[in-house]
N, C-alpha and C positions, 0 to 999 in steps of 0.2 A: 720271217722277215721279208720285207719286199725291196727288191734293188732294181735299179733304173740301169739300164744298159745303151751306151751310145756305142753307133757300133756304121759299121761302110758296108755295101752291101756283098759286096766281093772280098775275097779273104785277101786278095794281092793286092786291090785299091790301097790308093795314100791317102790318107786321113784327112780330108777337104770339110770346111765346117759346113760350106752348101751339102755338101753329100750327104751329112751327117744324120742317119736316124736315129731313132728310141724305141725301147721294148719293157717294159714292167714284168720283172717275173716272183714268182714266189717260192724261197730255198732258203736255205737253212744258213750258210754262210755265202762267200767270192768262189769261192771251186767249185762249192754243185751249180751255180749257177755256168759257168765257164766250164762245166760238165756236161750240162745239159743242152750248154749250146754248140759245143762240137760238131755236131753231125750240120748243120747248116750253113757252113764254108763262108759265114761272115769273119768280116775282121773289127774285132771287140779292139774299143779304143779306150773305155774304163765303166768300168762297173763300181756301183756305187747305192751304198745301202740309206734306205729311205726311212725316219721315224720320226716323230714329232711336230714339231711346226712344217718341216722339210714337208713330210709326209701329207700333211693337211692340205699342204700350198699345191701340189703336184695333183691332188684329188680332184680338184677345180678346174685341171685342163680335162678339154673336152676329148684330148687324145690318151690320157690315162684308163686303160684297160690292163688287168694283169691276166700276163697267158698261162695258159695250163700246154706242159711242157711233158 
């Protein structure tokens, strides 16, 4: 499955929508994802899984790249 992850770049930032980035990853559920991203002291504001139309519509941005984690 692939989920879309918005997230601040700093683990202690407030969740500002200007601040706000994105990451595409590929796991299996919400916890390996939120596993996997532990070690890089971001602060995950919601993870959120991608299929379907969803998935099609999100393919089309030009910043849609899934990382290998």
């Amino acid at each position: 499955m692939i989920f879309k992850v918005l997230y601040q770049e700093h683990a202690g930032e407030v969740p500002v929508r200007e601040n706000t980035h994105s990451l595409y990853l590929e796991a299996s559920n919400e916890r390996e994802v939120r596993r996997l991203l532990k070690d890089r002291g971001i602060n995950i504001e919601f993870v959120q899984q991608l299929d379907g139309d969803h998935l099609a519509y999100e393919k089309q941005s030009e910043d849609f790249k899934v990382e290998n984690v």
